[in-house]
Jmol script that loads the backbone (N, CA, C; Angstrom):
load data "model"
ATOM      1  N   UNK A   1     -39.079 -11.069  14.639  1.00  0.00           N
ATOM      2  CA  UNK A   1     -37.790 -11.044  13.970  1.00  0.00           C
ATOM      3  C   UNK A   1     -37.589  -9.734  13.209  1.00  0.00           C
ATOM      4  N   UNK A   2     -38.071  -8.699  13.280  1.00  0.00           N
ATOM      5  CA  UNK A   2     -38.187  -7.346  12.911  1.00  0.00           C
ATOM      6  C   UNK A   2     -37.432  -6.420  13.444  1.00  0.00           C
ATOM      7  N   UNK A   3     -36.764  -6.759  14.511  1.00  0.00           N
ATOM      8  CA  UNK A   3     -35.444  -6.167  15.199  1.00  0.00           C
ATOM      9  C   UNK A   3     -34.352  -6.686  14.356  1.00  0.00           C
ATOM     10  N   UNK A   4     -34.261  -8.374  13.806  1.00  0.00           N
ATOM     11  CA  UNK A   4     -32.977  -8.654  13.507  1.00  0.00           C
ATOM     12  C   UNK A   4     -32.478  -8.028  11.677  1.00  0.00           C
ATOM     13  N   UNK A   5     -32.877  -6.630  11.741  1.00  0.00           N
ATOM     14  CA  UNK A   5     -32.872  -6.700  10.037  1.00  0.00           C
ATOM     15  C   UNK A   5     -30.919  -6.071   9.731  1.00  0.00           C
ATOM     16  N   UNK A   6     -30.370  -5.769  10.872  1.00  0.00           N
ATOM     17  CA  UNK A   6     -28.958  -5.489  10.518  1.00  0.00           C
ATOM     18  C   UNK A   6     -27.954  -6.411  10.124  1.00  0.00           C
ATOM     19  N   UNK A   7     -28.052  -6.088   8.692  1.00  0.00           N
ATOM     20  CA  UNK A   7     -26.999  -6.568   7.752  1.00  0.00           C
ATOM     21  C   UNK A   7     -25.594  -7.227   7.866  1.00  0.00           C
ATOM     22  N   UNK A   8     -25.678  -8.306   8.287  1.00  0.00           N
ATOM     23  CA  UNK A   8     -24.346  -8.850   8.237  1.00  0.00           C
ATOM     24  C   UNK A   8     -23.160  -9.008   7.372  1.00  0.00           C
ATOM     25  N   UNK A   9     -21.939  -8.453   7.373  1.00  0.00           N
ATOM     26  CA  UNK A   9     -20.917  -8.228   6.144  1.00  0.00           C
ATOM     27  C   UNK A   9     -20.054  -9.658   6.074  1.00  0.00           C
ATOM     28  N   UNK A  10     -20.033 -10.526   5.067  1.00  0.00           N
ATOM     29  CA  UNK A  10     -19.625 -11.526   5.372  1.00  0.00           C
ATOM     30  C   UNK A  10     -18.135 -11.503   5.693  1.00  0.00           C
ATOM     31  N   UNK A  11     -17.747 -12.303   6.278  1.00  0.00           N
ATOM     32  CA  UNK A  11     -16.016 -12.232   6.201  1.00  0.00           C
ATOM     33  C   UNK A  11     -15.302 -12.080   5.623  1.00  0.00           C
ATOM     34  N   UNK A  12     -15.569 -12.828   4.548  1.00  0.00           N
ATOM     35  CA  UNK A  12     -14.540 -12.613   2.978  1.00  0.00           C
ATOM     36  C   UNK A  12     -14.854 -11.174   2.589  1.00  0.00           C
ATOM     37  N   UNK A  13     -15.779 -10.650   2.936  1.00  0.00           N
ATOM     38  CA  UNK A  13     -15.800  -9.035   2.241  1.00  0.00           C
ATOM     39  C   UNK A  13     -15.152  -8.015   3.216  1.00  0.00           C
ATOM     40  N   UNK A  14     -14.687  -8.866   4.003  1.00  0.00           N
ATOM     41  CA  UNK A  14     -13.662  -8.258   5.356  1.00  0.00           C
ATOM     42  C   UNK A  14     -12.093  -8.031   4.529  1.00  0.00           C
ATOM     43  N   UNK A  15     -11.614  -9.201   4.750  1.00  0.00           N
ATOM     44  CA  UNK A  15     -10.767  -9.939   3.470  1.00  0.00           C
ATOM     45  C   UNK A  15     -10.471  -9.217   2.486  1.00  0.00           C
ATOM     46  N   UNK A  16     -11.568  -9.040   1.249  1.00  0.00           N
ATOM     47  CA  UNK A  16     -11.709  -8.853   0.482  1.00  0.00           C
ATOM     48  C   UNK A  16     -11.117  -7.053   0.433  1.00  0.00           C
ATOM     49  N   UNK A  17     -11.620  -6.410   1.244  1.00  0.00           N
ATOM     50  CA  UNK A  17     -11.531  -5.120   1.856  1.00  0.00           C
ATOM     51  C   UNK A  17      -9.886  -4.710   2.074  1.00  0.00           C
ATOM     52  N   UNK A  18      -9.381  -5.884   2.959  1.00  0.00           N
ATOM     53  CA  UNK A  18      -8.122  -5.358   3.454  1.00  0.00           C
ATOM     54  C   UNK A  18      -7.237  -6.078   2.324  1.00  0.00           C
ATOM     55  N   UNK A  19      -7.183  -7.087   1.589  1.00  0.00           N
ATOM     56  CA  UNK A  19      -6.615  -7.037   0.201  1.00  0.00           C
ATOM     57  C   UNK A  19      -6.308  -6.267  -0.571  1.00  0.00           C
ATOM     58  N   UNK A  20      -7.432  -5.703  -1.369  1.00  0.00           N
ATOM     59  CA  UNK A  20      -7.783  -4.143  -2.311  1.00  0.00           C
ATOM     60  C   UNK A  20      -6.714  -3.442  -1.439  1.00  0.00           C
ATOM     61  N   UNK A  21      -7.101  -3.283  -0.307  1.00  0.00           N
ATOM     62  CA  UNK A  21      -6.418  -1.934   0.643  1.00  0.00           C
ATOM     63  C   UNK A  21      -5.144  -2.095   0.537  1.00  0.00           C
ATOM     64  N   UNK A  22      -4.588  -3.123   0.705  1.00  0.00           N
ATOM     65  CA  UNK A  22      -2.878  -3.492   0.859  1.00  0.00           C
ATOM     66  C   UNK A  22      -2.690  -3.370  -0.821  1.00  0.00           C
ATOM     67  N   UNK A  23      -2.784  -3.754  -1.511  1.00  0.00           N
ATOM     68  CA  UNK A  23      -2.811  -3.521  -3.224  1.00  0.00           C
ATOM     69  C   UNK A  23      -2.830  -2.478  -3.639  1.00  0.00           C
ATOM     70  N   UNK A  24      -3.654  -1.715  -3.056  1.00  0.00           N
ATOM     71  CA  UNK A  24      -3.985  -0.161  -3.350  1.00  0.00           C
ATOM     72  C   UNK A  24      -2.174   0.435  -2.882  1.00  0.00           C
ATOM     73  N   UNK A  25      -1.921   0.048  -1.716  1.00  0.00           N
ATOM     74  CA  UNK A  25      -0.750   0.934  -0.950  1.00  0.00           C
ATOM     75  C   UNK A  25       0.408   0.570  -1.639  1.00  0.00           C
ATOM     76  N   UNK A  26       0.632  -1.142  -2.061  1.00  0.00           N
ATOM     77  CA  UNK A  26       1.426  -1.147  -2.619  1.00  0.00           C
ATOM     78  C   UNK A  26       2.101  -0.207  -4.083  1.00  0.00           C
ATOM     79  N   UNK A  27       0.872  -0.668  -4.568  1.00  0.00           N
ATOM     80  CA  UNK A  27       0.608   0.295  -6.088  1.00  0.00           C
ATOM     81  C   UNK A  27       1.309   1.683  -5.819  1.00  0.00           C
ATOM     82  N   UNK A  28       0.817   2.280  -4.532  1.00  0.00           N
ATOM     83  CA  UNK A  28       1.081   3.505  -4.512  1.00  0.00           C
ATOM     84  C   UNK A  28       2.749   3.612  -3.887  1.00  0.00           C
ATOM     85  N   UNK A  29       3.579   3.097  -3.343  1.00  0.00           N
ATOM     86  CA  UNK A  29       4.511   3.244  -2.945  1.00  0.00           C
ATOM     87  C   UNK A  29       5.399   3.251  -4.137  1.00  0.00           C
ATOM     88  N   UNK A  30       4.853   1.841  -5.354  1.00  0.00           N
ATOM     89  CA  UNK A  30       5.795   1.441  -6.325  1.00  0.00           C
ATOM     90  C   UNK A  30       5.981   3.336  -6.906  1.00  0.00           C
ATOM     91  N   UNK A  31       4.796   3.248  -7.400  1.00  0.00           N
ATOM     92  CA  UNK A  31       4.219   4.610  -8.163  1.00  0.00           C
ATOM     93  C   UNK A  31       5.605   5.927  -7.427  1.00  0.00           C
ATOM     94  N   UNK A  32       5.350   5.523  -5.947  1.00  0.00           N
ATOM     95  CA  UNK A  32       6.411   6.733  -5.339  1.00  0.00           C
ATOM     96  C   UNK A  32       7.467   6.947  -5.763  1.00  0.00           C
ATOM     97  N   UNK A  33       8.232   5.531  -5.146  1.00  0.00           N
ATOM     98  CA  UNK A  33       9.194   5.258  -5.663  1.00  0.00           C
ATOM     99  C   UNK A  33      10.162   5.135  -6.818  1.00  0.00           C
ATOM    100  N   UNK A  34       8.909   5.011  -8.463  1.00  0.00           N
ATOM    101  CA  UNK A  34       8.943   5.272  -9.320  1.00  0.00           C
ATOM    102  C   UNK A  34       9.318   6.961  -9.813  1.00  0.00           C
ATOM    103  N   UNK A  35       8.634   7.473  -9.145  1.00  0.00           N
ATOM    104  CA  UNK A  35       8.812   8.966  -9.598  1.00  0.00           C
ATOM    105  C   UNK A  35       9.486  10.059  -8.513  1.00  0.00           C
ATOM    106  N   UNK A  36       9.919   9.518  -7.505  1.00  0.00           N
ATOM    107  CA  UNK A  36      10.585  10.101  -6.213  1.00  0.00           C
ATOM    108  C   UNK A  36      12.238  10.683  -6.593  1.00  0.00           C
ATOM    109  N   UNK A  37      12.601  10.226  -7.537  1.00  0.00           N
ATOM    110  CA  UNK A  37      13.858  10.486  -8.016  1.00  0.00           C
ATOM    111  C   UNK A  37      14.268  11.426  -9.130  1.00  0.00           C
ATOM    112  N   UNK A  38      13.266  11.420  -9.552  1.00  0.00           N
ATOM    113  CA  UNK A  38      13.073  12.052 -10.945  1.00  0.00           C
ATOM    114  C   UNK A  38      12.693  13.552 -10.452  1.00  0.00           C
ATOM    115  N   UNK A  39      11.990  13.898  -9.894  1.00  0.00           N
ATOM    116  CA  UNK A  39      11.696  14.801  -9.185  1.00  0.00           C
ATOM    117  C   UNK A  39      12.815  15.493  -7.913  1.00  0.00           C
ATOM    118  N   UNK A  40      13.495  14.526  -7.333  1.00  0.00           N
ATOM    119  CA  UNK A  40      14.125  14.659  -6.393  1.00  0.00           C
ATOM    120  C   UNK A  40      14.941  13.903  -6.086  1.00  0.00           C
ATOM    121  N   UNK A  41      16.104  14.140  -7.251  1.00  0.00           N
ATOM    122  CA  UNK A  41      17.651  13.844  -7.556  1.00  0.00           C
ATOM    123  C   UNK A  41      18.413  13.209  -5.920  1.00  0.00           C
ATOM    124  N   UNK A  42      18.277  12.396  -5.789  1.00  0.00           N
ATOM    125  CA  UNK A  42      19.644  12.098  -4.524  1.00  0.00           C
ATOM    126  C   UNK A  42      21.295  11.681  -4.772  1.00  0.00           C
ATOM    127  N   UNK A  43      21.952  12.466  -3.994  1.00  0.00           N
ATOM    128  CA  UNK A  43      22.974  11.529  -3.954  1.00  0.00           C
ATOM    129  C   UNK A  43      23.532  10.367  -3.315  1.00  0.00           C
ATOM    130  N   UNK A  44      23.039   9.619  -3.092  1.00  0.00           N
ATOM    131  CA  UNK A  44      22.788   8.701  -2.478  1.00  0.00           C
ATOM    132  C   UNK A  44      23.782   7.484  -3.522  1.00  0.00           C
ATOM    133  N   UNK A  45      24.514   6.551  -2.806  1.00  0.00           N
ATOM    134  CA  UNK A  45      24.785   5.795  -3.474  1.00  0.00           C
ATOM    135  C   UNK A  45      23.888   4.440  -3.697  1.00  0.00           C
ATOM    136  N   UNK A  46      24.389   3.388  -4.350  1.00  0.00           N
ATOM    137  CA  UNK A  46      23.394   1.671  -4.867  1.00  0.00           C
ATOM    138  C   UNK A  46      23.149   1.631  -3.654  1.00  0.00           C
ATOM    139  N   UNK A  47      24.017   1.492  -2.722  1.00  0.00           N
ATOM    140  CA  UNK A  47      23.319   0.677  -1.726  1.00  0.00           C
ATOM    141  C   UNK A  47      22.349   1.202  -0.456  1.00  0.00           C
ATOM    142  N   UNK A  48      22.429   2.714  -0.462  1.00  0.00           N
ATOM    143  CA  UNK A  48      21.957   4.095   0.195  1.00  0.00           C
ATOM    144  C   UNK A  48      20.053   3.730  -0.780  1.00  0.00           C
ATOM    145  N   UNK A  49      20.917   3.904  -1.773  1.00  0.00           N
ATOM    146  CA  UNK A  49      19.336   4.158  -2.788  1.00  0.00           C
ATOM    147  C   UNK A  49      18.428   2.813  -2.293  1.00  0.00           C
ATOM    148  N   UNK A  50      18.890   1.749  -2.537  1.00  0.00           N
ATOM    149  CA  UNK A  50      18.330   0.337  -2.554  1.00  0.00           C
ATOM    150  C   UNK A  50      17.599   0.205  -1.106  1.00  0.00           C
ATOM    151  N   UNK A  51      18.431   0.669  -0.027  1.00  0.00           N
ATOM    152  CA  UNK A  51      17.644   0.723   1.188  1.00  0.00           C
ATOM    153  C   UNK A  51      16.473   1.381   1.768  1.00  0.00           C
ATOM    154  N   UNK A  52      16.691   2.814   0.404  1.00  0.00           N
ATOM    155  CA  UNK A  52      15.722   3.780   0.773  1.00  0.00           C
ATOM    156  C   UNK A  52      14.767   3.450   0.084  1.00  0.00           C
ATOM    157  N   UNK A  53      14.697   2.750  -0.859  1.00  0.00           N
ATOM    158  CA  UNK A  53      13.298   2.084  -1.671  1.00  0.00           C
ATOM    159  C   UNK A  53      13.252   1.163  -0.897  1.00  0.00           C
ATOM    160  N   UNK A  54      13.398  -0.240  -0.462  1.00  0.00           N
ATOM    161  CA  UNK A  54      12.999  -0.570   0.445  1.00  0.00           C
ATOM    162  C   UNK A  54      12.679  -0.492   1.807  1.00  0.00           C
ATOM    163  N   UNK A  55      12.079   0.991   1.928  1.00  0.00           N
ATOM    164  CA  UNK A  55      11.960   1.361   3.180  1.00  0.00           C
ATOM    165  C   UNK A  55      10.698   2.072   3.006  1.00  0.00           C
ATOM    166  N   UNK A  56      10.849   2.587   1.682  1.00  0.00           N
ATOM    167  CA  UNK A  56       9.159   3.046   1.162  1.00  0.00           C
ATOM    168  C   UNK A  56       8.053   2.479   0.828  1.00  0.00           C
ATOM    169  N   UNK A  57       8.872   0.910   0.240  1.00  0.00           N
ATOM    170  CA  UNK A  57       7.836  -0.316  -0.303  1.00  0.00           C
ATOM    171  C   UNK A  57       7.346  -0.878   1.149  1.00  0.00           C
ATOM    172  N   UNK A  58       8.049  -1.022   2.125  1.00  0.00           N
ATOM    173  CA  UNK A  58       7.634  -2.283   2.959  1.00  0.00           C
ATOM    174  C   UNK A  58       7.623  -1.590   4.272  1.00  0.00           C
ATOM    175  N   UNK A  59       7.199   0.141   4.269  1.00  0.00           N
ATOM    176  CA  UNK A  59       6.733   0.325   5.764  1.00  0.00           C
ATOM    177  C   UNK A  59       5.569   0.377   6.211  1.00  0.00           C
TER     178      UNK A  59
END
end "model"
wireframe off; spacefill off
backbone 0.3
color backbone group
């Protein structure tokens, strides 16, 4: 049994992995989105603007 010593990653730390990861991206889009304007004035109207943040949050 000296062959079988490779480490098995359990599933949930699979899971666990792509959670963090999606959390992480979210965080970072809000963060974008947060400061994307401020920096870089649009004219864009409510409903122009509203689409274009939801297009940054949820691609």
């Amino acid at each position: 049994m000296g062959s079988n010593n490779v480490q098995k990653f359990p599933v949930c730390g699979a899971a666990e992995f792509e959670a963090s990861h999606t959390f992480a991206s979210l965080v970072k889009s809000a963060i974008f989105v947060a400061i994307h304007p401020f920096f870089f004035p649009t004219d864009l109207s409510k409903m122009q603007k509203s689409t274009f943040i939801k297009q940054k949050l949820y691609k």
